[in-house]
C-alpha positions in Angstrom: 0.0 0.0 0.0 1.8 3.2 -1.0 1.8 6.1 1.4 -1.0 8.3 -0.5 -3.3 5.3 0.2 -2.5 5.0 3.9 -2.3 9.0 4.3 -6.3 8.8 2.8 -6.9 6.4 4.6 -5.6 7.6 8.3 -7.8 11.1 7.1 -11.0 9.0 6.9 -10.8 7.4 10.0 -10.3 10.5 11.8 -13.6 11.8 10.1 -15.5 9.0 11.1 -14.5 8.8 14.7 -14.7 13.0 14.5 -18.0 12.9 16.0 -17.3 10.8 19.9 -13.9 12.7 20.1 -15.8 15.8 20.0 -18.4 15.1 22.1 -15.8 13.9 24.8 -13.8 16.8 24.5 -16.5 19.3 25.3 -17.2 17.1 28.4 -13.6 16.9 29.4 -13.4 20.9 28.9 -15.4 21.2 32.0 -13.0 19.9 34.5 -9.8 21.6 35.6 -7.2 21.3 33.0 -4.5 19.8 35.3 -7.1 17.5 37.0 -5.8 14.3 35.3 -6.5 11.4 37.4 -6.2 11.3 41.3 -8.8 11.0 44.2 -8.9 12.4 47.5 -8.7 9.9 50.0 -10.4 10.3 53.7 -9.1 8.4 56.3 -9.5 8.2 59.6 -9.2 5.3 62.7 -11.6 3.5 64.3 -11.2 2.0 67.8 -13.1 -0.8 69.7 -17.0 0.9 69.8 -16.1 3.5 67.6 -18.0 4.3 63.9 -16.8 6.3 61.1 -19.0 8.6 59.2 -17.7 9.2 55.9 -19.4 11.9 54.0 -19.9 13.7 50.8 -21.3 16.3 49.9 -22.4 18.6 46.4 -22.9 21.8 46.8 -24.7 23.3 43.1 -25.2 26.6 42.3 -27.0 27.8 39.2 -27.5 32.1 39.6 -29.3 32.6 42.5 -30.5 29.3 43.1 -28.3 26.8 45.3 -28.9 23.1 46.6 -27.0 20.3 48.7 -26.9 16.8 48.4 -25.2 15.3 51.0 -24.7 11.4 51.1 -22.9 9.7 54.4 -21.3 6.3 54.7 -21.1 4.6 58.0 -18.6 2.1 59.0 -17.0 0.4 62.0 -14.3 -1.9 61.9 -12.2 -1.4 65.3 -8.1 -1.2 65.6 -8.0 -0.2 61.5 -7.8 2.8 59.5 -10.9 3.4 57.6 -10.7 5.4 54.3 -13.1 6.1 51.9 -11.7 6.9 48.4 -13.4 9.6 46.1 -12.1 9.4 42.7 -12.0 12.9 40.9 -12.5 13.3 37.2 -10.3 11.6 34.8 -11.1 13.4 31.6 -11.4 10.1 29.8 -14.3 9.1 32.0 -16.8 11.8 31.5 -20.7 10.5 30.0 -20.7 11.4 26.6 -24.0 11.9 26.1 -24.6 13.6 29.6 -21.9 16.4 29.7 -24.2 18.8 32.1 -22.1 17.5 35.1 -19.2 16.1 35.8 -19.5 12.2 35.6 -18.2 11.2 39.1 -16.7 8.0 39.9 -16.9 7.7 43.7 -15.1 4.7 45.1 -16.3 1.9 47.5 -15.1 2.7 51.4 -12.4 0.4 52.8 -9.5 1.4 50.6 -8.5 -1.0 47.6 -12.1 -2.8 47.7 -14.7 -3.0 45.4 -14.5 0.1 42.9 -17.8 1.8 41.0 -16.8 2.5 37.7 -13.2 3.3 36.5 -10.6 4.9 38.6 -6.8 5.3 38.5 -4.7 3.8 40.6 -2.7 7.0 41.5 -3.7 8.9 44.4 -3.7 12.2 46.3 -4.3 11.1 50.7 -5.8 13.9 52.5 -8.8 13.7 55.3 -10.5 16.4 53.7 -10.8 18.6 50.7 -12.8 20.2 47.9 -13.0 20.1 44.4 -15.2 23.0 42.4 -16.4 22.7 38.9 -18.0 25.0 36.3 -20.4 23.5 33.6 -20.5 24.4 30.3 -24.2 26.3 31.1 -21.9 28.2 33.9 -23.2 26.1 36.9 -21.2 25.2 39.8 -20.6 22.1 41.7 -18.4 21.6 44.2 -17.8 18.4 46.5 -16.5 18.3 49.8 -15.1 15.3 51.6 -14.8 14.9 55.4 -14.8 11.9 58.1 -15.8 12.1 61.3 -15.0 9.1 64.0 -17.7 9.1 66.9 -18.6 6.7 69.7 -21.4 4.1 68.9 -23.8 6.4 71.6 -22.9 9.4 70.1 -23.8 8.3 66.3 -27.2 6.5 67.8 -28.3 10.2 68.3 -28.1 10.5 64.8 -28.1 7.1 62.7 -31.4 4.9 62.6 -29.1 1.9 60.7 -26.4 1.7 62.4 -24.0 -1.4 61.8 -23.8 -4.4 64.1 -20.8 -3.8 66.5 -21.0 -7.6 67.4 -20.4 -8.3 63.4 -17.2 -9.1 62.0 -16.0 -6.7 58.3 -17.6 -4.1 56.9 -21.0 -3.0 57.6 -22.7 -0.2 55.9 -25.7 1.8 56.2 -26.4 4.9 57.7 -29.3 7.7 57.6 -29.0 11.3 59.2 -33.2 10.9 59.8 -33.5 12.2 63.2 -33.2 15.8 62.8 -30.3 16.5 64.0 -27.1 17.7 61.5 -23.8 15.9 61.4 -22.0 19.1 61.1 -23.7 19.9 65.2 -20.6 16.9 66.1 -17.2 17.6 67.0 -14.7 15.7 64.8 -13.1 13.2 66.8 -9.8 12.6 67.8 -8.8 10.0 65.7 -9.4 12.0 63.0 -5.9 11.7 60.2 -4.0 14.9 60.0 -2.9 16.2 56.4 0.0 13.7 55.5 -0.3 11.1 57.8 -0.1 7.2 57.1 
């Protein structure tokens, strides 16, 4: 095949695949352009009768209007670190055919287990953090990540489904349904400084 041939030919498969590049691109424009692939990491230690509360939360703003959606994991496995891992934006992973918001990928909790969608393996560890952005409409969301560790009694005042202390693993579950606001509880002090292992 000479090289005119293969030149035509390279130029019509660009054409053809023209259409899903595009369309990707104009997702991936919405994220941060250094953003590559990384996810915050909250961690924090959880001794004998002790729960974790690991939470998200998405803060949208569109003009004047503003809503939160706030989602909270709860976990208890005594003597071990406990980390829930949020995996940002990889570029490569946005919806094509949904490009409003970003498509998240948010990680199972318990570090290297079960994963929801694609992630990459790299990693940023903080106990906390933020990440902000702007749709292609000019909307804003923003996710924050905290943990909290609290005594069994203490999350009882909060928690309906608590998880068996008497179990062995993981259990999860967790509803904020009786009025009162995680944010009213003091972080505990087990919580994981910036840095540490």
């Amino acid at each position: 095949m000479n090289t005119v041939m293969i030149c035509k030919l390279m130029a019509l498969s660009v054409v053809l695949m023209a259409p899903v590049h595009a369309e990707v691109k104009q997702a991936a424009a919405l994220a941060p352009s250094d953003i590559g692939a990384f996810k915050w990491i909250v961690g924090a230690t959880a001794g004998t009768g002790e729960v974790v509360i690991l939470r998200y939360s998405r803060i949208w703003t569109a003009g004047d209007k503003k809503s939160v959606d706030t989602h909270d994991k709860v976990s208890y496995n005594p003597g071990k670190r406990v980390e829930g891992s949020f995996v940002a934006i990889d570029p490569n992973y946005f919806t094509p055919s949904d490009s409003s918001e970003p498509n998240w990928h948010i990680a199972a909790f318990g570090g290297s287990g079960w994963v929801q969608g694609k992630c990459s393996s790299s990693s940023i560890g903080n106990n906390f953090g933020s990440i902000t952005f702007t749709n292609k409409s000019g909307d804003i969301y923003e996710y924050q990540f905290t943990a909290i560790v609290m005594s069994h009694e203490e999350a009882l005042t909060i928690y309906d489904d608590l998880p068996d202390l008497s179990a062995t693993g993981w259990r999860w579950g967790g509803s904020p349904n009786k009025g009162v606001k995680i944010d009213e509880v003091k972080v505990g002090s087990h919580l994981l400084s910036e840095g540490d292992e």
